[in-house]
C-alpha positions in Angstrom: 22.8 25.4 18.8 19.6 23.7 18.8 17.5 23.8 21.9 15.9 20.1 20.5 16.5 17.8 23.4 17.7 14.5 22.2 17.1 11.0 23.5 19.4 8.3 22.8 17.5 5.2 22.1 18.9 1.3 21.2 16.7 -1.0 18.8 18.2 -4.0 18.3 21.5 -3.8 19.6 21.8 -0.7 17.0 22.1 3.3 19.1 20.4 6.4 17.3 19.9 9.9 18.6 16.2 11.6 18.4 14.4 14.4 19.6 12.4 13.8 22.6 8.8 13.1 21.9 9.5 10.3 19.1 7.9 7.3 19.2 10.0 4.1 19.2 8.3 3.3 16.2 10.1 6.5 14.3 13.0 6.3 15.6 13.5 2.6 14.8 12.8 3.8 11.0 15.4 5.6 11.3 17.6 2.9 11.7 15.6 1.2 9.0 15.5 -2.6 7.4 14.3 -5.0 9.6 15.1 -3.1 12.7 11.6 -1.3 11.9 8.8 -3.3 13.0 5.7 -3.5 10.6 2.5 -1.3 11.0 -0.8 -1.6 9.4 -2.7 1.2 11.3 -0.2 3.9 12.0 0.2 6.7 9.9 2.8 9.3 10.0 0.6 12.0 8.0 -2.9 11.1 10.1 -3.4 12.4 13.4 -4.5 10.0 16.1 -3.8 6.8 14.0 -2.0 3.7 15.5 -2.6 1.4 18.4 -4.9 -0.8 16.5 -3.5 -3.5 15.0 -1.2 -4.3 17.4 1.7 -5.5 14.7 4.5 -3.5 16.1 4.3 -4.8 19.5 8.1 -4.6 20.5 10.2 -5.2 24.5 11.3 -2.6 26.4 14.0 -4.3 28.1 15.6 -1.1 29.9 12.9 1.9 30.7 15.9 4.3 30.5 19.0 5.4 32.1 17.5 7.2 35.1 14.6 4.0 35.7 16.3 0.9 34.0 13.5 -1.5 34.7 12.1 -3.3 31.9 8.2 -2.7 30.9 6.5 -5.9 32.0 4.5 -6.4 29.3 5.1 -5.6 25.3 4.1 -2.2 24.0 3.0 -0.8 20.8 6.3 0.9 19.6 3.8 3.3 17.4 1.8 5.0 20.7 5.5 4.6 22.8 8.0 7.2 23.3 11.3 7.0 23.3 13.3 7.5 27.0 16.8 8.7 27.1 19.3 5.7 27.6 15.8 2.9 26.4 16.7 -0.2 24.9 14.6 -2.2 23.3 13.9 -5.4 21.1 12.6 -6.1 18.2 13.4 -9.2 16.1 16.1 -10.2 18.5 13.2 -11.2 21.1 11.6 -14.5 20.6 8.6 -13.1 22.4 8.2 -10.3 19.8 8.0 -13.1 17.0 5.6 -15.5 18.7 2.9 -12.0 19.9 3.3 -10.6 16.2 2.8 -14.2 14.8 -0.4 -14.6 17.1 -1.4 -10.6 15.7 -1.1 -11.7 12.0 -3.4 -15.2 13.1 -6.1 -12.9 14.2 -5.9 -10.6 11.1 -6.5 -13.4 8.7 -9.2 -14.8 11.1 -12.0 -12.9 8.8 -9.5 -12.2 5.7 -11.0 -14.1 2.7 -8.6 -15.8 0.4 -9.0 -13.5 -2.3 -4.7 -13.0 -3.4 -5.7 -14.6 -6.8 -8.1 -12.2 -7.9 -7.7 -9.2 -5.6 -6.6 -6.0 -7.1 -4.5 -5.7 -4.2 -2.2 -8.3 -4.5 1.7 -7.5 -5.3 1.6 -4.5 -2.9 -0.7 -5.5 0.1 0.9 -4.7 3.3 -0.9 -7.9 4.8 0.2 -9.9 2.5 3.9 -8.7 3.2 2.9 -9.3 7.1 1.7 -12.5 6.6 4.4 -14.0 4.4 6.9 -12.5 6.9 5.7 -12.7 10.7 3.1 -15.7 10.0 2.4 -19.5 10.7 1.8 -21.7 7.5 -1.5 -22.5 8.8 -4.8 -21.2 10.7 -6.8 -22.4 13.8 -9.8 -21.4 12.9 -12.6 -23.3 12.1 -15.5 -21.3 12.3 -17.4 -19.8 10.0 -15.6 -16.4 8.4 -17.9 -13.2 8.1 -18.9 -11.9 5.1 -20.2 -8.4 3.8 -22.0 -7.3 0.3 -19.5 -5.0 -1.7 -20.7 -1.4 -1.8 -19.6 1.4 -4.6 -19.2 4.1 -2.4 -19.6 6.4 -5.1 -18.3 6.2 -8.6 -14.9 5.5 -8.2 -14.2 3.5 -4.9 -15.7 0.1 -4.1 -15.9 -1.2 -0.4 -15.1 -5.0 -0.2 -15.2 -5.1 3.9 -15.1 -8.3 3.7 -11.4 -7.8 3.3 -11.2 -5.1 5.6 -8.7 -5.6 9.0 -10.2 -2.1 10.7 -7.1 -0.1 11.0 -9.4 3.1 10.5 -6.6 4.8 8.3 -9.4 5.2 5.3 -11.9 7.2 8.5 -9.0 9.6 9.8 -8.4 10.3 6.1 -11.8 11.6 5.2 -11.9 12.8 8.7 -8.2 15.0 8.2 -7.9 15.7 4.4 -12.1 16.1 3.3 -14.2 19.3 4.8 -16.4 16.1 5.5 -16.7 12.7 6.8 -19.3 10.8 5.7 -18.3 6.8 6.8 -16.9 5.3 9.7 -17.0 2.5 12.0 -20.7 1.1 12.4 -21.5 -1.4 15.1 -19.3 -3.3 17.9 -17.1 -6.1 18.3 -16.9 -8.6 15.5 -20.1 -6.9 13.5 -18.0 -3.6 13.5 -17.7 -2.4 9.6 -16.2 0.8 7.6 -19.8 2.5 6.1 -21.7 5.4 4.8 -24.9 6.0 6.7 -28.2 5.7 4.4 -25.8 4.4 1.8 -24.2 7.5 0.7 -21.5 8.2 -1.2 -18.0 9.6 -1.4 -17.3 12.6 -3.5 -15.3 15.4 -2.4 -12.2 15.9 -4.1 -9.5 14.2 -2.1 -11.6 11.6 -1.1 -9.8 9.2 -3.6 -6.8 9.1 -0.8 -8.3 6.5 0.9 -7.3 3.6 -1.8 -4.0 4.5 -1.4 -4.0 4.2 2.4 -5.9 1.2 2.4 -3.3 -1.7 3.3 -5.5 -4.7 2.1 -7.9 -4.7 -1.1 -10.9 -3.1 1.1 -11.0 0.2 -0.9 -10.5 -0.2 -4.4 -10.3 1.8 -7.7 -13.2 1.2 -10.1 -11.5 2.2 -12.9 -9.3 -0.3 -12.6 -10.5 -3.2 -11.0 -9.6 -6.4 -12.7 -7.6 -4.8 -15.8 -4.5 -5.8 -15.0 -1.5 -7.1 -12.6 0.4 -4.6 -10.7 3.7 -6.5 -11.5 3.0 -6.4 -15.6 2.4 -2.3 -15.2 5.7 -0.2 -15.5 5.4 2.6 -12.4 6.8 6.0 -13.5 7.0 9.2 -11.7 4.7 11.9 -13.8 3.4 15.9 -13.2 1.3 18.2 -14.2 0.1 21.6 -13.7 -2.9 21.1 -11.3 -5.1 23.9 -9.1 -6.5 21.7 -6.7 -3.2 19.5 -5.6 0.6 19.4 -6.2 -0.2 17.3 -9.6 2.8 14.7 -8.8 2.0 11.3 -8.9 2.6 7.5 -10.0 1.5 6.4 -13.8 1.0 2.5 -14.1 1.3 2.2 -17.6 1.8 -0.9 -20.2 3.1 0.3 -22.9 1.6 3.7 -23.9 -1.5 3.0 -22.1 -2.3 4.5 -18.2 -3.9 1.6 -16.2 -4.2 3.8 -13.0 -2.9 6.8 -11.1 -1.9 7.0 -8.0 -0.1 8.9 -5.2 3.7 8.8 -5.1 5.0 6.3 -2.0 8.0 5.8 0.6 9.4 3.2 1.4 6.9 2.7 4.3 4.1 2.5 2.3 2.6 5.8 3.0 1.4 8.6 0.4 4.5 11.3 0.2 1.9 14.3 -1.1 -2.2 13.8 -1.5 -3.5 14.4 -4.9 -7.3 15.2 -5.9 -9.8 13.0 -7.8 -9.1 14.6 -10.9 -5.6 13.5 -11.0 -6.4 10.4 -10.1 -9.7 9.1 -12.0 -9.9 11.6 -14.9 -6.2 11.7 -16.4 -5.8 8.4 -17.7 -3.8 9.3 -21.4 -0.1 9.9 -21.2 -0.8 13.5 -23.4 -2.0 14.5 -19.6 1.4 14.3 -17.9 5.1 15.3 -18.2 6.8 12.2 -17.9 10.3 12.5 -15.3 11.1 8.7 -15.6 11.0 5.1 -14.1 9.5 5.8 -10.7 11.9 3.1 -8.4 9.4 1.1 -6.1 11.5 0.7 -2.6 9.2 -1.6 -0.8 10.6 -4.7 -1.3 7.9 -6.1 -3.5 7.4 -8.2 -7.0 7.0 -4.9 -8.3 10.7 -3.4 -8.2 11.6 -6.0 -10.4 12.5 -5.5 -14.0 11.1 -1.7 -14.1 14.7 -0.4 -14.7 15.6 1.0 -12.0 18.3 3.6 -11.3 18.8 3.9 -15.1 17.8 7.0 -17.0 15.1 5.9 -19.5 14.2 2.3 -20.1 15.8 0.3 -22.8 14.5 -1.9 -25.5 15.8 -5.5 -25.2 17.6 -6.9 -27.6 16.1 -8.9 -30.4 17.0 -12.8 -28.8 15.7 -14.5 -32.0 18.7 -13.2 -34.3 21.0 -13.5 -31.4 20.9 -17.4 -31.2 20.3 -17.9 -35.0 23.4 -16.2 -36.2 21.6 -13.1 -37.0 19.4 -14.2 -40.0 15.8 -12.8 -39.4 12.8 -15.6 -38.5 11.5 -16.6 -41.8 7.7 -16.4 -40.7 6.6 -12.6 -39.1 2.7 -12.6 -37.9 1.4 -9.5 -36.6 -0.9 -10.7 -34.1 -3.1 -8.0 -34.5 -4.2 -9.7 -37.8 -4.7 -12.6 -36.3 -6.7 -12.6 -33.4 -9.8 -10.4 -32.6 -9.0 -10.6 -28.9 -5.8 -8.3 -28.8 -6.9 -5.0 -31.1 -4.9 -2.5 -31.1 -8.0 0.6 -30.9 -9.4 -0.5 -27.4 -7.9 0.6 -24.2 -8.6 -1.4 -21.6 -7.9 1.1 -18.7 -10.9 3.3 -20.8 -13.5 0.5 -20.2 -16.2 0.9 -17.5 -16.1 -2.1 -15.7 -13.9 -5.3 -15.9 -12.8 -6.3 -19.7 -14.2 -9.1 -21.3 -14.7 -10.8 -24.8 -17.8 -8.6 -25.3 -15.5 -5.4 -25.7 -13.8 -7.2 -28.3 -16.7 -8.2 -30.5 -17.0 -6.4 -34.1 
């Protein structure tokens, strides 16, 4: 018999059992969906992170069994443990909504409008937030504050403009790297994520911090402004590497790898860390054992049409014969012929830098 005390806890009407110690947080993904509020600083895998953000404020309307009183004021279910016999609410209080809609106000107080053109958009965990816990419109008429983008190194580019300070990119480099060299300069609203004397990031994990990043603050070079998330087909992929466990997530289109990237839960958080090799340096499909469709549980534009739960993918049927009583199309052009834009020999995931007409040119 286990020696594990456990605490029974109720989130939102709904009863689970954990082991003493667990934050409400935890133990309301255990009951999962929308019982679980959202989070944009906490990390399960990073020591110290959470109670920044302030997104999964939740009520504590019974302490526990032995002290029922409620907590007078709303607590950060991510830094709260659970009591024995503690109920609390989540979506079913209206004062949860209004402080998590006035949380997501002040996020996008500073947060350019950059959805269109961000590389971040289609999986941006404020962009989730937003379109979920927010108001159609903003308050806020001053003037937003801006910072120059820095390459912070030569594969990760620092757009702070973007950046909502949950710190999860500085525990990172803090817990995962033999050495930290950024963090939080200055205080109040002239606070930034930096490198002192502008130097930059290259120790072999330090790649992990795109992935952790839950705006478009820390992006990939290699990949910025080459494609759409939501075009790129997600499948799981391994290989034999020294320096991490080698599993990870290919973005392809068609045969070509757009990016690499750590494998996800559901929550949003990296399941094993992989090095910068893995990441930047293996971009052709020769470089991986493919297992298969990698399904993409977060519920985003990206989970749809990628096949999932089948074995394999599947060509689609030819439509044109379908709806022309099967006789073939009596004109075939091979586009390739045709325009000089769309040739075949240039992969745009290879080229340094954004793509343009000028890597098209004979």
């Amino acid at each position: 018999m286990s020696d594990t005390q456990l605490f029974k806890v109720t989130i939102d009407n709904i009863t689970v059992e954990v082991p003493a110690g667990t934050s409400i947080l935890e133990a309301a993904r255990k009951i999962g969906g929308d019982v679980a509020p959202p989070a944009m600083c906490f990390y399960s895998k990073l020591k110290g992170s959470g109670g920044k953000c302030r997104t999964c404020l939740v009520e504590v309307s019974k302490g526990s069994e032995k002290d029922p009183r409620p907590m007078p004021k709303l607590v950060a279910s991510c830094r709260t443990t659970v009591m024995d016999g503690m109920e609390v609410k989540n979506i079913t209080s209206p004062k949860v909504v209004d402080a998590r809609a006035g949380v997501v106000e002040f996020l996008l107080l500073n947060h350019p409008l950059d959805c269109p053109i961000c590389d971040q958009a289609g999986e941006c965990h404020l962009q989730d937030l937003s379109y979920e816990h927010g108001k159609e419109g903003t308050r806020y008429e001053f003037q937003r504050r801006t910072f120059k983008k820095h390459d912070l190194g030569p594969y990760i580019q620092l757009h702070m403009t973007r950046c909502i300070m949950c710190f999860r990119c500085v525990y990172t480099a803090d817990q995962l790297t033999s050495k930290r060299e950024h963090g939080v300069l200055d205080r109040g609203d002239h606070a930034e994520i930096a490198t002192f004397i502008e130097k930059s990031l290259d120790n072999d994990f330090i790649g992990n911090v795109i992935d952790v990043c839950p705006v478009g603050a820390l992006t990939d070079k290699t990949f910025r402004f080459k494609n759409r998330v939501w075009f790129l087909k997600p499948l799981n992929a391994h290989r034999d590497c020294p320096k991490c466990s080698g599993k990870v997530t290919l973005w392809n289109r068609g045969d070509e790898v757009y990016r690499v990237t750590a494998r996800k839960d559901e929550w949003g958080e990296v399941e094993e860390w992989i090095c910068n090799e893995c990441r930047f340096e293996k971009k052709q499909t020769s470089d991986w054992i493919i297992e298969g469709p990698r399904e993409i549980s977060r519920h985003s534009v990206i989970s749809q049409g990628h096949y999932a739960g089948k074995i394999g993918t599947t060509l689609p049927t030819e439509t044109f014969e379908a709806v022309n009583d099967g006789r073939q199309p009596h004109l075939l052009m091979d586009i390739h012929d045709v325009s000089k834009v769309n040739i075949p020999d240039v992969h745009l995931s290879a080229i340094n830098g954004p793509s343009h007409s000028n890597n098209f040119k004979d």
